[in-house]
N, C-alpha and C positions, 0 to 999 in steps of 0.2 A: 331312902327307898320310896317311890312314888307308884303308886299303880294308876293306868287309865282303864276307865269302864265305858263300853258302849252304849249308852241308851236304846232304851227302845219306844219309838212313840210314834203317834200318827200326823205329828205336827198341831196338834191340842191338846193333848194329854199323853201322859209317860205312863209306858204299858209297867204293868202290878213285876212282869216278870224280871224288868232291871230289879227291883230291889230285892232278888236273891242273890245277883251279882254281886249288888253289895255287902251283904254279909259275908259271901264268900272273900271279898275284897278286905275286909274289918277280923277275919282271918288271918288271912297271909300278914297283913301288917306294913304300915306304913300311911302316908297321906294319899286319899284316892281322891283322885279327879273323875267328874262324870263328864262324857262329853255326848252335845246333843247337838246333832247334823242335820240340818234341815231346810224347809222354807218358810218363814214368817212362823218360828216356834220360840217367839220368847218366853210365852206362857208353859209350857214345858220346860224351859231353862229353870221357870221361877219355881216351878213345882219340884223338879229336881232340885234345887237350893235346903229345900226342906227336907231333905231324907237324912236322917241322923247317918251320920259316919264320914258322911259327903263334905273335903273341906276347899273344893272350890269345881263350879261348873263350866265348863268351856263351849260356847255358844258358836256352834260356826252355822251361819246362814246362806243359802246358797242355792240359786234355779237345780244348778246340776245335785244337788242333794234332799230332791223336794221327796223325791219316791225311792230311796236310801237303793241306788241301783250301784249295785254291789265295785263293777270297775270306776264309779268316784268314789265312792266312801271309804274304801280300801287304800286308797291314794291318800286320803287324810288323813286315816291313823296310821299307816307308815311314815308319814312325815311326823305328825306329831310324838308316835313310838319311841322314835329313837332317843328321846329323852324319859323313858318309865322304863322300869324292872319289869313291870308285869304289865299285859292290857288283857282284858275279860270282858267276854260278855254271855248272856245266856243262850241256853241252848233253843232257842228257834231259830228258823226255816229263814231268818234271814240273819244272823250271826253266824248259820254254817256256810253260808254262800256268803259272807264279808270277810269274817277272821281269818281263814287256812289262806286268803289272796293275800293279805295285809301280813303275814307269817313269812308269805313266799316273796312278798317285795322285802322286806325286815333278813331275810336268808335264814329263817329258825322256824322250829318244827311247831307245829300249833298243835296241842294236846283237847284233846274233846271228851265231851261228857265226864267231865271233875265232879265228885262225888264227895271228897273230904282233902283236906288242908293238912298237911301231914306239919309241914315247915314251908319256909321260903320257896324252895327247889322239889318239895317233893309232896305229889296229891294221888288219890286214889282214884282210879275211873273203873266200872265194868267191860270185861270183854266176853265174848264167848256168848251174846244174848244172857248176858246178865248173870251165868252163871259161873262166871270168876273175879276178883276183884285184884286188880292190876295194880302193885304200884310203882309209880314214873316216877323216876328225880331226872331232869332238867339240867345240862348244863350250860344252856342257852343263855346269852347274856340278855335276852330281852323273855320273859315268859308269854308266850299268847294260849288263852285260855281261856274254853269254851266250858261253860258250868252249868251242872244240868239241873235245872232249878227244884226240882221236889228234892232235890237233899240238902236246899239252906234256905232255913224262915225266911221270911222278907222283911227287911230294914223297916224300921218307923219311918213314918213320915208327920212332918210336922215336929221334930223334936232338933231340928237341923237350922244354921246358919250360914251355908257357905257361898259364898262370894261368883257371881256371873262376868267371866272373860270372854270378851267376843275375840273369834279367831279370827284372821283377817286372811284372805284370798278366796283363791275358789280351784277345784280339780275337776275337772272335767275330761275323761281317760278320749273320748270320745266315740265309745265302740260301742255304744249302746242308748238306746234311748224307748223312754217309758207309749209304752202303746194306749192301751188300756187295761181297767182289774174289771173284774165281779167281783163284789162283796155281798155274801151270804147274810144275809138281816134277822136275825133272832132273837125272840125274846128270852130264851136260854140262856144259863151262863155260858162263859166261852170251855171249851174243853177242859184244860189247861188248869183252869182258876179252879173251875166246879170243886165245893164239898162234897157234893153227890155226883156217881156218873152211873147212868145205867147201860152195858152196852151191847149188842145184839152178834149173835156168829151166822156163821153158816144154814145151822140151826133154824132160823126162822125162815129161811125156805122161800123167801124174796121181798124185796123191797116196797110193796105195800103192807105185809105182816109186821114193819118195823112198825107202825101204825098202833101196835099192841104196845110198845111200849112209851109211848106219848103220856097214855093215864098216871102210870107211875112217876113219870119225868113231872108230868103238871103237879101232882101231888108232894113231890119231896123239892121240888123247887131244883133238880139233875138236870145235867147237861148228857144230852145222849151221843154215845158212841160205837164204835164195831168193830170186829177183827177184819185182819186183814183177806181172810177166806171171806167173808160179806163184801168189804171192797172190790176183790177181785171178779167177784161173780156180778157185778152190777146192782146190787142192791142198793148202796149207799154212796156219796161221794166219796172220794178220797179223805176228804180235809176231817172227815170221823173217824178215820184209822187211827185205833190207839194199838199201842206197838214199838216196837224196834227201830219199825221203818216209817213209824207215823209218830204220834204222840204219844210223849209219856207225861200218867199223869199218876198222882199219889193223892185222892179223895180222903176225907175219913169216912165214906162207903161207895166201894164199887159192887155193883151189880150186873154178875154175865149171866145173860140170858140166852144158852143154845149157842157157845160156847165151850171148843173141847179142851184147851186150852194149850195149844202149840208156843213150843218156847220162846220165839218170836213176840208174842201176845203178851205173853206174862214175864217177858221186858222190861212192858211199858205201862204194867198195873201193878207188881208185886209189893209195890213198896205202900199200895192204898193203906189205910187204917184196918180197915176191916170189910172185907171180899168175904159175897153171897154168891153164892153159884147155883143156878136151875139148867140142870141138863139131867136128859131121860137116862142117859150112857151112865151107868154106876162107876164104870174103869173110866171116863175122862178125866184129863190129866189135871185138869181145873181143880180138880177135889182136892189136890194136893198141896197147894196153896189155898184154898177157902177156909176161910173160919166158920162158917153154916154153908151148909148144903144142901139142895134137895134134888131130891133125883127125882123126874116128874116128867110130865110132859107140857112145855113151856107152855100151849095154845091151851091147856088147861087151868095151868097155874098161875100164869100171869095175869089171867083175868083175875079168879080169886083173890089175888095177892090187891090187886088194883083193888077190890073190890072193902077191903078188909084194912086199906088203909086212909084215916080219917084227914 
């Protein structure tokens, strides 16, 4: 039994969040393959060589794979699929726009947001916004499976030796091609990663009052984020929704500030270590999940709080 894993990388470096995959990979069982699709990313091949569990990486390089657009890349690991049991990769925003295509060329159901390893055939995911846990066995001769990374550590790195195969060809679907990105530049952690996340609701009543919570982000060294009632209202970009329908992230401290906490929301935070909550509303539903609490009124509190930590 072999599993293949998707990388994640920018073509310089391999994103933190493949090496949950791999764990979840060193679960299931078997020899796991990493495979890194790209353009001029040998150095991520070599960087993936290193990650303990990993006992060989497969290197496809390729113009149509430089900006990982989902009708080529999807075309590669259905060819290469068809020789793994399993293929995985984690749960971001571009593993859910690869794998379910790369499922549907393979003819098998691609399972998302994996949660725990039960055996071979059978894992746990959330449904219902988190408030039931589902478990799937698999009779798919090929497993494709999207693994939602705050429920498996990340693999060492640097404890690993395995072996760099270059793949030879190229897919190019041809229904798509790369325009341009924004890339948002910050000196914050990235959501996802952050030990600390502090994140702002509805509550703060618009998007320059998120400005309150900078102090404390600078301070604890948090990545800031929001519910999706802030997003929707224009306060904040999208790419800060933490959520269901945005990110999920599991800190060992999340801080909602104003905040009522819709079950949507607490999704995509419940699993943090330990959740603070400041909302004035004593009944919000936040309180339910927090381990501290304060009921307050944030434009009060937040200062003080900024003000009191060293």
């Amino acid at each position: 039994m072999s599993i293949l894993i998707v990388a994640e990388h920018d073509n310089a470096s391999l994103n933190v969040a493949t090496l949950n995959s791999v764990t979840a990979g060193v679960a299931i069982g078997g020899d796991i393959h990493l495979l890194v699709a790209g353009e001029a990313c040998s150095a991520v091949a070599d960087e993936a060589s290193q990650v303990a569990g990993v006992s060989k990486v497969l290197l496809a390089e390729s113009a149509a794979y430089t900006h990982a657009l989902a009708e080529n890349v999807s075309l590669l690991i259905a060819d290469l699929g068809a020789n793994y049991s399993h293929i995985l990769g984690t749960s971001t925003s571009n593993a859910k726009n690869i794998l379910p295509r790369a499922a549907a060329l393979l003819d098998v159901q691609a399972i998302s947001d994996i949660t725990e390893v039960i055996d071979t055939d059978t894992f746990k995911r959330p449904i219902y916004a988190g408030n039931v846990i589902a478990t799937v066995k698999s009779s798919d001769a090929i497993k494709v499976l999207i693994v939602r990374g705050t429920a498996f550590d990340a693999a060492a790195v640097g404890d690993g030796s395995a072996s760099v195969e270059a793949v030879a060809g190229s897919h190019d679907a041809g229904k798509s091609s790369f325009v341009s990105e924004e890339v948002v530049k910050s000196d914050r952690p990235e959501l996802t990663a952050a030990d600390i996340v502090i994140s702002g609701g509805r509550g703060m009543g618009s998007g320059e009052n998120f400005e309150l919570l900078n102090g404390i982000a600078d301070k604890l060294g948090a990545a800031i984020g929001a519910s999706r009632a802030a997003v929707d209202a224009g306060f904040v970009p999208n790419d800060m929704q933490v959520g269901q329908t945005g990110k999920i992230v599991a800190p060992d401290l999340y801080i909602a500030v104003g905040i009522s906490g819709a079950i949507q929301h607490l999704a995509g935070m419940k699993d943090s270590k330990v959740i603070v909550a400041i909302n004035k509303d004593e009944e919000a539903p936040i309180f339910q999940v927090a381990d501290f609490g304060l009921v307050a009124d944030l434009f009060d509190a937040v200062p003080k709080l900024t003000n009191q930590i060293n």
